[in-house]
LOZA-304581 format. One record per atom (N, C-alpha, C, O): residue in three letters; x, y, z. Coordinates in pm, whole numbers, plus 32768, in hexadecimal, padded with zeros to 4 digits. Each point is the difference from the previous one (the first is absolute). Layout:
alaXYZ;...
END
This chain:
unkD5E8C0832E42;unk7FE37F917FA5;unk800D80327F72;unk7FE280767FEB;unk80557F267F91;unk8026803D7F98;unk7FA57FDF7FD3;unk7FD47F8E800B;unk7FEF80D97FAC;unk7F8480297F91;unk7F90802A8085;unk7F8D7FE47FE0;unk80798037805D;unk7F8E80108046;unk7FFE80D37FF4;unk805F804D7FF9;unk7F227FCA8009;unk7FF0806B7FE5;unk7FEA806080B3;unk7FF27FC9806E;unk8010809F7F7D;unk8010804D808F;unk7F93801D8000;unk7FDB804C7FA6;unk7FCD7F8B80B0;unk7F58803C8035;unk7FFD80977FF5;unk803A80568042;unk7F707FB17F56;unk7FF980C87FED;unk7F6F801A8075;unk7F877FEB8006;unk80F280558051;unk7F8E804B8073;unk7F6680337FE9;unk7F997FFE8042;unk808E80307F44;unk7F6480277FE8;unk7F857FFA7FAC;unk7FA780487FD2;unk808B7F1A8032;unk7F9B7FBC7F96;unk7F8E7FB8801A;unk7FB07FCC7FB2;unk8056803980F7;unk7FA27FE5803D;unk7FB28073802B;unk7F9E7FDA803F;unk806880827FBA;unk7FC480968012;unk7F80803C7FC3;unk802D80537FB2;unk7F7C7FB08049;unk7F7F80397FCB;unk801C808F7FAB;unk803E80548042;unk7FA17FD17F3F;unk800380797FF7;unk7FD5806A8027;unk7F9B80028048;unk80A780757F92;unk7FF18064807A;unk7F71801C7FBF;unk7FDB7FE77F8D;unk7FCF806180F2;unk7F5A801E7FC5;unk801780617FAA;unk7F9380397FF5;unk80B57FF87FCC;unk7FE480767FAC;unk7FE07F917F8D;unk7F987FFD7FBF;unk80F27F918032;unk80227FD97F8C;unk7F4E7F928005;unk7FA580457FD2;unk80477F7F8042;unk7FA97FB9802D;unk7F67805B7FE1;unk7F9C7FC17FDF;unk806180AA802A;unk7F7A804C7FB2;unk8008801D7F99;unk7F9A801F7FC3;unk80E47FE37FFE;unk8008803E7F8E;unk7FEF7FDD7F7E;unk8017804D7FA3;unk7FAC7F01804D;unk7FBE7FDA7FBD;unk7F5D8031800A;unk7FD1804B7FAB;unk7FF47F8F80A8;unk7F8280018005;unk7FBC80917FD9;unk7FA280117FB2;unk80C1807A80B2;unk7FFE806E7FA8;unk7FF780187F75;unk7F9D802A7FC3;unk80D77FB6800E;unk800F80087F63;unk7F7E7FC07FCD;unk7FB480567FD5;unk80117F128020;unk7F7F7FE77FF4;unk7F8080857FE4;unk7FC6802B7F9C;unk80367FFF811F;unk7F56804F7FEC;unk804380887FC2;unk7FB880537FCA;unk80C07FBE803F;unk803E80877FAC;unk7FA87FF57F61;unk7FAB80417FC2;unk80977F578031;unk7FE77FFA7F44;unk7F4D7FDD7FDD;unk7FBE80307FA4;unk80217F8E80A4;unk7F607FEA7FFE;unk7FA180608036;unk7F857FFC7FF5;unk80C88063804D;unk7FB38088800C;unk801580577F89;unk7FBA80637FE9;unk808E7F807FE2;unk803F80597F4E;unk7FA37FC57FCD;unk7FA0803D7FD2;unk80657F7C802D;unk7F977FBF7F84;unk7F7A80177FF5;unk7FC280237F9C;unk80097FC080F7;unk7F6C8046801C;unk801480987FD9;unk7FB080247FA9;unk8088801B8073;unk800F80777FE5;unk8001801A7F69;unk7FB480517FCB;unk80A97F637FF1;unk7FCC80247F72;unk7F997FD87FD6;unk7FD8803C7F9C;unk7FEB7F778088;unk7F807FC17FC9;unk7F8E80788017;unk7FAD801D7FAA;unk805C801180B5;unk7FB780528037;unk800680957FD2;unk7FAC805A8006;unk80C27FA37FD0;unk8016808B7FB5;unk7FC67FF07FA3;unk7F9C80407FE0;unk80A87F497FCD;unk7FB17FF87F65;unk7F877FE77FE6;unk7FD080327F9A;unk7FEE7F8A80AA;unk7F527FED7FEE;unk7FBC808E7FE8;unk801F806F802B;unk7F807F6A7F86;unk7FB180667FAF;unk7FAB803B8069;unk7FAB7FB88034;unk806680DF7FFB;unk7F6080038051;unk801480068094;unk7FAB802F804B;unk80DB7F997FE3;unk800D7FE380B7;unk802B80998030;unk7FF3801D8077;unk8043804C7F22;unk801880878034;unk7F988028808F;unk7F8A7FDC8004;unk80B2806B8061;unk7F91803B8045;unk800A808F7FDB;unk805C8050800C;unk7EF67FC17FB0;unk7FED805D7FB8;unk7F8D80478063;unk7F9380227FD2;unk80897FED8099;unk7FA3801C8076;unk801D808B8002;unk7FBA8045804A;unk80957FEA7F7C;unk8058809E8035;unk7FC5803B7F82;unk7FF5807B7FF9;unk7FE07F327F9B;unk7FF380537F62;unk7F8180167FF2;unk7FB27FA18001;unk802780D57FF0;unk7F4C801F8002;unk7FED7F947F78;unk7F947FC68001;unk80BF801A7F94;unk7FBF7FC97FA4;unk7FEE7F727FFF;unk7FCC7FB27FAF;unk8070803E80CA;unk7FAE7F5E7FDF;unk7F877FE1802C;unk7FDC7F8C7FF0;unk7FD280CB804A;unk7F867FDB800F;unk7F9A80087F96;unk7FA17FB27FFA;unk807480A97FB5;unk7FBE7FE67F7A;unk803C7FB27F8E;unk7FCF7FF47F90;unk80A17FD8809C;unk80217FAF7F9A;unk7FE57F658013;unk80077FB57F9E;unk7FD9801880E8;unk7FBE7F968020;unk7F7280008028;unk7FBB7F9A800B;unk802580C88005;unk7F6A7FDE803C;unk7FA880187F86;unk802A80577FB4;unk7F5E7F6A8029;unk7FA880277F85;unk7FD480738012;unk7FF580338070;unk7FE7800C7F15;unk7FC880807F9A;unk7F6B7FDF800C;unk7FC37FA37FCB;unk801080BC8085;unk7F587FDD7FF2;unk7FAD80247F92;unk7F857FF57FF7;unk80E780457F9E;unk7FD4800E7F7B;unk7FE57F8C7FDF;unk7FC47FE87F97;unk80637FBD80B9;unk80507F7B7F7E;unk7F9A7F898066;unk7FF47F8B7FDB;unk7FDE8098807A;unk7FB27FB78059;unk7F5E7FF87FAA;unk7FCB80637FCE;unk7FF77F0D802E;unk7F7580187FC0;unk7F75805B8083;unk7FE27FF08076;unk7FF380677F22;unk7FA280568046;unk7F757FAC8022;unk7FD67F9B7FC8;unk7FF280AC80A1;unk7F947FCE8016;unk7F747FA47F79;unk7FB87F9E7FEE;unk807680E47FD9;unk7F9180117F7D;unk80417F5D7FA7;unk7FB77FC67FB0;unk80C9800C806F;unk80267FAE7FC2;unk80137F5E8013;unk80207F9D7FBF;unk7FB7808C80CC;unk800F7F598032;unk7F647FB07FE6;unk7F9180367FF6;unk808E7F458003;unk7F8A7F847FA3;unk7F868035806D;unk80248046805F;unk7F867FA57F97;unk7F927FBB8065;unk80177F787FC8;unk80387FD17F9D;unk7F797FF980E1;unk7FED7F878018;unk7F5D7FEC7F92;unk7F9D80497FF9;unk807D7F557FD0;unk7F927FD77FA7;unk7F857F8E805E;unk80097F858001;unk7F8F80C98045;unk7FA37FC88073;unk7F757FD07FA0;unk7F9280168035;unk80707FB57F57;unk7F8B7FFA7FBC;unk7FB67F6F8038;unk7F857FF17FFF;unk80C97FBB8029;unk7FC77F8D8023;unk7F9D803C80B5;unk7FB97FAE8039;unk805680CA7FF7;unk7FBC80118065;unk7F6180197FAC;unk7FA980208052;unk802C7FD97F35;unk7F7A7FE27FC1;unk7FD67F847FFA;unk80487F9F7FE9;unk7F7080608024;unk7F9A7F738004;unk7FEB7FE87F6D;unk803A7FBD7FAB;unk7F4880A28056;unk7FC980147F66;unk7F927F7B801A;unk7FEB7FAD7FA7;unk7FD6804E80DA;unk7FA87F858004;unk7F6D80387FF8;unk7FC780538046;unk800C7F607F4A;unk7F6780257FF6;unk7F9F802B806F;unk7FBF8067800E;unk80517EFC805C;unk7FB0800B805C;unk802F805B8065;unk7FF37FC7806C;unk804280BB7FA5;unk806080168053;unk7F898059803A;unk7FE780357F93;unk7FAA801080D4;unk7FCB80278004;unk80288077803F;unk7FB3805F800C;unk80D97FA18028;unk804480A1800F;unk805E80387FA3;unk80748029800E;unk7F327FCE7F83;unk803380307F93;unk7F9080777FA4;unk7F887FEE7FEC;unk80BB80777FF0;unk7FA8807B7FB2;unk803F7FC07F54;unk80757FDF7FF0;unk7F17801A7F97;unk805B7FEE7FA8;unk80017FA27F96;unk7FC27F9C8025;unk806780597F71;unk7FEE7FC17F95;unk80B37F8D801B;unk806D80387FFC;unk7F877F498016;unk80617F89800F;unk8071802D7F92;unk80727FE38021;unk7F7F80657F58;unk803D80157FB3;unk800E806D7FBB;unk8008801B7F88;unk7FFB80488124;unk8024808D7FE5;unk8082801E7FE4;unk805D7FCB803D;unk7FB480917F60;unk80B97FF17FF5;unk805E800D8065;unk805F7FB58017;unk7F7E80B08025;unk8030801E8099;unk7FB97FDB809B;unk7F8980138019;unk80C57FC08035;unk7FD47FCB8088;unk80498042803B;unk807380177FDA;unk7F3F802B80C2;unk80128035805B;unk800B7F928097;unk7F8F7FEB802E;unk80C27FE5800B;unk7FF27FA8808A;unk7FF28061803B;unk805380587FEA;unk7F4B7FC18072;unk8022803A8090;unk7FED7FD380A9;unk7F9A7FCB802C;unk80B6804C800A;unk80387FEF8080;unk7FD08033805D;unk80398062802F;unk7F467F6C8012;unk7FB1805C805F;unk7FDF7FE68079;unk7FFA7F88801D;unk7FE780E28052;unk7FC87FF18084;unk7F6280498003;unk7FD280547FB3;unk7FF17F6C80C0;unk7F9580557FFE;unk7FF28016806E;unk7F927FFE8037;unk81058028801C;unk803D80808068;unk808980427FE5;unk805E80278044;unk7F787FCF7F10;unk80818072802B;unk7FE280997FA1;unk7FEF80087F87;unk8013805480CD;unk7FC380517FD8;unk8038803F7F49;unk7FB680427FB6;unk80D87F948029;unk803B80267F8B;unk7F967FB77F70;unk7FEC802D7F8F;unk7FE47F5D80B1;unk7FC47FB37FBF;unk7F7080337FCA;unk7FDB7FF87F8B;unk7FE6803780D5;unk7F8680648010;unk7FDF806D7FCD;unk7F93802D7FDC;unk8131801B8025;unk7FE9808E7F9F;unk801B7FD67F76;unk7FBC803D7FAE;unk80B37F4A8011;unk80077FD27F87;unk7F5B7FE87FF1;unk7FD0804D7FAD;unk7FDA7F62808C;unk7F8E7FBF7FC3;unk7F9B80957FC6;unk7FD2800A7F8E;unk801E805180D5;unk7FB780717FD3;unk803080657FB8;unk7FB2804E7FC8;unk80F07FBF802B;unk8006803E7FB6;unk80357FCE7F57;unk7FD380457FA4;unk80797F5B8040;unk80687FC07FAE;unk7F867FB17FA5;unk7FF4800B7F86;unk7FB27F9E80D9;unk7FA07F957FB9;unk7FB280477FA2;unk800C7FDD7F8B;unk7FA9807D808F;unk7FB5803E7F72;unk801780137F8D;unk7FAD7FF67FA5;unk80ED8030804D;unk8019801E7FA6;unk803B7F747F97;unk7FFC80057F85;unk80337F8C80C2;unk80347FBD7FCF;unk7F597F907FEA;unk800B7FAB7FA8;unk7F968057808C;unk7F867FD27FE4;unk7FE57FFA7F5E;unk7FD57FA07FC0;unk805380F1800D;unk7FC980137F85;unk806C7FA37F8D;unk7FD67FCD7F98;unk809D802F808F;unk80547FDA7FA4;unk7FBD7F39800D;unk80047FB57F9F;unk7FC3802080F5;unk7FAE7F8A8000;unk7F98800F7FAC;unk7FCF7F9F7FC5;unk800980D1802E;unk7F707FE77F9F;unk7FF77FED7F8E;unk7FA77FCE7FBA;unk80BB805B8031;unk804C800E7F48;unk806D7F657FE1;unk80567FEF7FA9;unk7F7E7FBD80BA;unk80407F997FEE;unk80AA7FE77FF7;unk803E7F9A7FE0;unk7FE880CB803E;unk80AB802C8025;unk80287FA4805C;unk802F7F947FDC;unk7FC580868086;unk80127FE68071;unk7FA37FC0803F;unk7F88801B7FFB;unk80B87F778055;unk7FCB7F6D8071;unk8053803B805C;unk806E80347FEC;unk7F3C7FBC80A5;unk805380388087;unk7FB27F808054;unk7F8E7FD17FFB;unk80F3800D805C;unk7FF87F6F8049;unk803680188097;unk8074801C801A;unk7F297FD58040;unk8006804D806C;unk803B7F64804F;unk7FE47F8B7FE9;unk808E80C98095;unk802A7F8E8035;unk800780238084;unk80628049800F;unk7F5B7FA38064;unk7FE6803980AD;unk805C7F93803A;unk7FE87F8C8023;unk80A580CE7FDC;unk806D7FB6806C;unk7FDF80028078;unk80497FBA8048;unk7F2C809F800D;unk7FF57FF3806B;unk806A80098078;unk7FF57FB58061;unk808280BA7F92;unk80727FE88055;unk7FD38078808C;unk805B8035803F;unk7F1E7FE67FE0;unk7FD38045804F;unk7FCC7FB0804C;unk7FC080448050;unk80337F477FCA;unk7FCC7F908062;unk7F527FA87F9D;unk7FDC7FD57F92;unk7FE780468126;unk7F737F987FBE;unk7FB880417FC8;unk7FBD7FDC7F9F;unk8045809B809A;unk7F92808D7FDE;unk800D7FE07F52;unk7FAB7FD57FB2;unk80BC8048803D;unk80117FF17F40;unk7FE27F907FC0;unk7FD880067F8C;unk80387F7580BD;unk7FE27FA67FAE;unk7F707FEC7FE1;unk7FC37FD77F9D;unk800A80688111;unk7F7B7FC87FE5;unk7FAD80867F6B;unk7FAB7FE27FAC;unk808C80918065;unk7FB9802C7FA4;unk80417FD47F9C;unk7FD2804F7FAE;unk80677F7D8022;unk802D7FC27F52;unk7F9B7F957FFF;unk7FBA7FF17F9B;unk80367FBA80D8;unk7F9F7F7F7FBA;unk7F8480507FF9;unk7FB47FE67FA3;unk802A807D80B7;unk7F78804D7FDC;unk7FDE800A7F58;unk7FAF7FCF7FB2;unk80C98093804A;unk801B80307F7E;unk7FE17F827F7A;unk7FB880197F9F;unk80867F718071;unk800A7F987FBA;unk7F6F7FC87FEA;unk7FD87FCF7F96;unk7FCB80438101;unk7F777FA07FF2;unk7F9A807B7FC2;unk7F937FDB7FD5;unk808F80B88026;unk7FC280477F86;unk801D7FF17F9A;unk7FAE80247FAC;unk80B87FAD802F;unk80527FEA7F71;unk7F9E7F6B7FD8;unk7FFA7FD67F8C;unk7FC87FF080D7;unk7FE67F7E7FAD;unk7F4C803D7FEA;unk7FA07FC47FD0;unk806A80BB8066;unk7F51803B7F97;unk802D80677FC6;unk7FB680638008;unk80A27FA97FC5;unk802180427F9C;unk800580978022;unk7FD080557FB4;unk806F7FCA80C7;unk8000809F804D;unk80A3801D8069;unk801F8032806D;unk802F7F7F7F0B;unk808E80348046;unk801780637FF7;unk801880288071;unk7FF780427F2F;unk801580698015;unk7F8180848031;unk80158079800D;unk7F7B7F468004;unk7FBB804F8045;unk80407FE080C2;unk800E80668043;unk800B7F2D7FF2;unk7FE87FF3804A;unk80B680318041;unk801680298072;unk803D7FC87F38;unk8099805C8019;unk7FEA807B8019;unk80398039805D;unk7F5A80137F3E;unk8016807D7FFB;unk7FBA801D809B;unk803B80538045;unk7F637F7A7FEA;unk7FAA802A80AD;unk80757FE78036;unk802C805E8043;unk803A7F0F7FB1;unk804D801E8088;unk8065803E7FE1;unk80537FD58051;unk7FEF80887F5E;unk8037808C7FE1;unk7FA4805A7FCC;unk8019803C7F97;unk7F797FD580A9;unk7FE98078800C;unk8012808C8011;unk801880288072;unk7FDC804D7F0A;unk804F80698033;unk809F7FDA7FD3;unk804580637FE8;unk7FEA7F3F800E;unk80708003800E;unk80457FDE80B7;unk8076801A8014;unk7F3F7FB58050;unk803D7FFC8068;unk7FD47F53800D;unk7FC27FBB7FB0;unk8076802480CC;unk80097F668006;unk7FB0802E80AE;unk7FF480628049;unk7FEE7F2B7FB4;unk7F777FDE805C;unk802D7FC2805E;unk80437F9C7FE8;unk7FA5809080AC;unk80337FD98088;unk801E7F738011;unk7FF17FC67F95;unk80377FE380D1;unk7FD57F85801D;unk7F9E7FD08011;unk7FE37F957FCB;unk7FBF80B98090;unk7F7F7FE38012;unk7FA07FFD7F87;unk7FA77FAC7FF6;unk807180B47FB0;unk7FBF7FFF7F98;unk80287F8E7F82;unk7FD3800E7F8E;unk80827F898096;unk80177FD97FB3;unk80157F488059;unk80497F9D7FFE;unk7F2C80A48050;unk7FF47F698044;unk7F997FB37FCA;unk7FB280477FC1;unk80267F258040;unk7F927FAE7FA8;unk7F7A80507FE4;unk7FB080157FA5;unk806B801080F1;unk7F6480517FDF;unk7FF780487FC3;unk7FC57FE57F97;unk806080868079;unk804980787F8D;unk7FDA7FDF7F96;unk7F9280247FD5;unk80C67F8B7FE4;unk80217F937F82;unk7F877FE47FD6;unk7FEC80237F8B;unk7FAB7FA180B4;unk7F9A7FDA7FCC;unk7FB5806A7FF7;unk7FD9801B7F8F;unk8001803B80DC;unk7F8F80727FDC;unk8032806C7F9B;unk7FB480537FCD;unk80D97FA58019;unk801980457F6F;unk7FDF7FA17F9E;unk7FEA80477F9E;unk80067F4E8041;unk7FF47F997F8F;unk7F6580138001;unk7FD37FF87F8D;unk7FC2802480DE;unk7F93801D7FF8;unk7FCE80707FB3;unk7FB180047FA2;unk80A5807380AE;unk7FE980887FB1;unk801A7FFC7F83;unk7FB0803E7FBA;unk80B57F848007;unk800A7FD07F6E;unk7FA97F9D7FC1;unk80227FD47F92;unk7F73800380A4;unk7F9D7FEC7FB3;unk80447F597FF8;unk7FB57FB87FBD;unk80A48011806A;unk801A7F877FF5;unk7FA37F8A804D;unk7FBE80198065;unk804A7F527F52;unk7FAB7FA68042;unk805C7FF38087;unk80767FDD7FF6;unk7F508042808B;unk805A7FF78087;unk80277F7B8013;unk80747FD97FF1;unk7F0E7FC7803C;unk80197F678004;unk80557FC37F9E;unk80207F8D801E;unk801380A47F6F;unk80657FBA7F8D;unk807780348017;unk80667FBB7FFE;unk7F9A80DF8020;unk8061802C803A;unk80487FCE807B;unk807B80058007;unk7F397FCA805B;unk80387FE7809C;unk803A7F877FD1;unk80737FE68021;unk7F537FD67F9F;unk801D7F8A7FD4;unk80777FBD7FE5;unk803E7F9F802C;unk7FD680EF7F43;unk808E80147FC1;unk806E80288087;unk80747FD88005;unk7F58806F804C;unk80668046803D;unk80337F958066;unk806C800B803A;unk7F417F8E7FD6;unk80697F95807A;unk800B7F907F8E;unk7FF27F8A801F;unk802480957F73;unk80277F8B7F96;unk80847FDE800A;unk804F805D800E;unk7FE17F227FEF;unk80787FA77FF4;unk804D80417F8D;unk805880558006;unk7F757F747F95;unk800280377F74;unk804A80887FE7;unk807380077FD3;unk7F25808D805A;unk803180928010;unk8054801B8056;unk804980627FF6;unk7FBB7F3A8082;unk807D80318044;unk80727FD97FDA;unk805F80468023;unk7FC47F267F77;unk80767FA37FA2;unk800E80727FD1;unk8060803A8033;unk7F6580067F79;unk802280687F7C;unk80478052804C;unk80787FF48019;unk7F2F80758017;unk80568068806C;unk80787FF48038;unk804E805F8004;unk7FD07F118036;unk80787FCC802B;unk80677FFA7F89;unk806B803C8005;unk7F697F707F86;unk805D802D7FAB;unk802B80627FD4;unk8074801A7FE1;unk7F29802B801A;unk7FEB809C7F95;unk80B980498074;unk805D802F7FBE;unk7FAB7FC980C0;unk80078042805B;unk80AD7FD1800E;unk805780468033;unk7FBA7F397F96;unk80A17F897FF4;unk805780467F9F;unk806E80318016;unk7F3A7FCB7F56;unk800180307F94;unk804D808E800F;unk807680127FE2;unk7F3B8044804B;unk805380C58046;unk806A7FB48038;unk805F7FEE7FB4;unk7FAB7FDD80C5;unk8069801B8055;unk80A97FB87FD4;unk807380278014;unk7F497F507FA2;unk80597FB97F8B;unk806780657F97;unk80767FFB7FDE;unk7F1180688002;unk8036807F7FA6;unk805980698057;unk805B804D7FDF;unk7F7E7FA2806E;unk8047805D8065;unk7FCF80B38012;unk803B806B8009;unk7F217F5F7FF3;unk7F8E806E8015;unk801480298060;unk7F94803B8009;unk80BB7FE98088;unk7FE67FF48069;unk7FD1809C8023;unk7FC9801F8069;unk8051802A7F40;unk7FC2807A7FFB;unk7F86801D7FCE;unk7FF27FC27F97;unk7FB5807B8082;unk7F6B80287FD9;unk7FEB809E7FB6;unk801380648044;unk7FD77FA17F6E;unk7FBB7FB97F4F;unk80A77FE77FDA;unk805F804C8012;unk7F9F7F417FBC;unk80707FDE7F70;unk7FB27FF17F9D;unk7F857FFC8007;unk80DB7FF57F70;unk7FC37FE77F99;unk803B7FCE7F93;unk806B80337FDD;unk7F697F777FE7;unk80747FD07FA2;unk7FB280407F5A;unk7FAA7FBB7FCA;unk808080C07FFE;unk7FA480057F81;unk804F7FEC7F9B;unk8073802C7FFF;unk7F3E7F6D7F6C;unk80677FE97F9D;unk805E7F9B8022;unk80287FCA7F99;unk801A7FFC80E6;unk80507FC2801A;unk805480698060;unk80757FDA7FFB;unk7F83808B804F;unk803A8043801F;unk7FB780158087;unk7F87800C8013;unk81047FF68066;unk7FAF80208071;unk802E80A0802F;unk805F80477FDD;unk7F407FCD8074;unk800480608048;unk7FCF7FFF8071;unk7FCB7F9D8032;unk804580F38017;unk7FE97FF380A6;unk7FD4806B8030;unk805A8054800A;unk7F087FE3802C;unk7FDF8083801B;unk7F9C802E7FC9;unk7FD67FE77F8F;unk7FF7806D80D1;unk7F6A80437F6B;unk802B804C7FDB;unk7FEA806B8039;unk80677F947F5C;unk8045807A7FA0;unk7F9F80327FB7;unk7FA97FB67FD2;unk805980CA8019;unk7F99804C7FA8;unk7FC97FB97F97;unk803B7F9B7FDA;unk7F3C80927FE0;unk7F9B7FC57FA8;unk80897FD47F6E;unk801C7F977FC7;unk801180E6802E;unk8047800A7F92;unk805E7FB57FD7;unk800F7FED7F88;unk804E7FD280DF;unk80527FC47FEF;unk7FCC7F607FE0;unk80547FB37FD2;unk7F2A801E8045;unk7FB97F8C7FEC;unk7FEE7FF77F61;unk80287FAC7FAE;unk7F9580BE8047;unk7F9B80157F6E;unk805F803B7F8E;unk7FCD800D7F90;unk80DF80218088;unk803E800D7FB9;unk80427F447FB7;unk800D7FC57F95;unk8007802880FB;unk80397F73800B;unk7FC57FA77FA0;unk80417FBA7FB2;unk7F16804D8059;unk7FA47FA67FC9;unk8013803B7F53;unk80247FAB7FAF;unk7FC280E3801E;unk801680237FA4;unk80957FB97F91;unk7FE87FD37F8F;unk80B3802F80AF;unk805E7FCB7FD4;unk7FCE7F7A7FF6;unk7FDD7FD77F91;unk801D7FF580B8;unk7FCA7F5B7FE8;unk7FBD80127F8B;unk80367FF57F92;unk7F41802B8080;unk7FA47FFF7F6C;unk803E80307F7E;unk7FD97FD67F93;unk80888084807A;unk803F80367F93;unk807B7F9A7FC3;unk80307FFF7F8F;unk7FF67F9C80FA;unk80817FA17FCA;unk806B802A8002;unk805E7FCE7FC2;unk7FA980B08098;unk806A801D803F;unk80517FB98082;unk7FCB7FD48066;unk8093802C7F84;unk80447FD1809F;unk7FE480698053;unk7FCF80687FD4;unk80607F768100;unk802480728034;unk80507FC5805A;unk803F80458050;
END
């Protein structure tokens, strides 16, 4: 037929698979270049695993790290009351410095702070320095609570710290048994206290509210350790030596930071 063209055999034919990959190749060819330069050139992606110096050249200089001596405390001044009526309190309401403390009356750390640490810091109370505001987290069970409300219904005849110092006696803390109602009361006797006002106090609604708070208050603070202390606004944790108290109390009075 004239003008008709001759069927080319192989135009119906698929290309051969070489030809047929050799787009898609070329593609991840060139897009692997590229990652590759990107990757070269970025700042920092070296693996510097083989070079002793990159470990001091990325990791911090503990020169350069803040030291102990340098980090804030936490400013704990609102753990003061500063409440008149507070009757576990040693102290003038508008002593310059306040002492919180964080107490058990089973734990024996508490027992050696009270006989040994308290005397000395007594005097800086006498001299109107220092207000110390006692707080019985009671985290030793009932045994403790019940001697804090003990403690509390001497406090309302005016023999809290006579009646702390019998149940740290010596400096040691006093069995369970010894620190059962009965107990409780025939020491409030031996102290010369009215008993019947005492027993009174001691199954009071009232002294046990306080105690309960007194006890929210620590654990809120995160007293959960026995003795803490917050002095100046500053806490601490432990019966650390006399010195480190009465230095503490000294900077304060002087208007020093620490």
């Amino acid at each position: 037929m004239t003008g008709a063209q001759t069927p080319d055999p192989e135009a119906g034919r698929q290309a051969p698979p070489r030809r047929r990959l050799l787009v898609p190749m070329t593609i991840l060819l060139v897009t692997a270049l590229l990652i590759a330069a990107v990757l070269w050139l970025r700042p920092g992606t070296e693996d510097d695993s083989s070079d002793p110096r990159s470990a001091t050249e990325t990791a911090p200089v503990a020169a350069d790290l803040p030291q102990p001596s340098e980090v804030a405390q936490p400013d704990l001044s609102s753990a003061e009351t500063r409440d008149p009526g507070d009757l576990l309190a040693d102290g003038p309401v508008d002593a310059p410095v306040a002492l919180v403390v964080f107490t058990d009356y089973q734990c024996p750390y508490c027992a050696q702070w009270t006989d040994e640490t308290l005397p000395a810091l007594q005097e800086y109370v006498e001299r109107g320095e220092l207000r110390i505001e006692w707080r019985d987290v009671n985290v030793y069970g009932e045994d403790s609570t019940r001697a804090a409300r003990a403690a509390l219904a001497a406090a309302r005849q005016g023999k809290h710290g006579e009646y702390q110092q019998a149940l740290f006696d010596g400096g040691e803390i006093r069995s369970s048994a010894q620190l059962s109602e009965k107990s409780l009361i025939e020491l409030a006797e031996q102290l010369g206290l009215d008993v019947e006002q005492f027993t009174e106090d001691l199954h009071s609604e009232e002294v046990a509210r306080i105690i309960s708070d007194n006890a929210r208050s620590g654990i809120e603070l995160g007293a959960m350790t026995t003795p803490s202390f917050v002095l100046a606004g500053t806490p601490s944790v432990g019966a650390q030596p006399t010195e480190v108290f009465t230095d503490h109390i000294d900077d304060a009075l002087a208007g020093e930071e620490f």
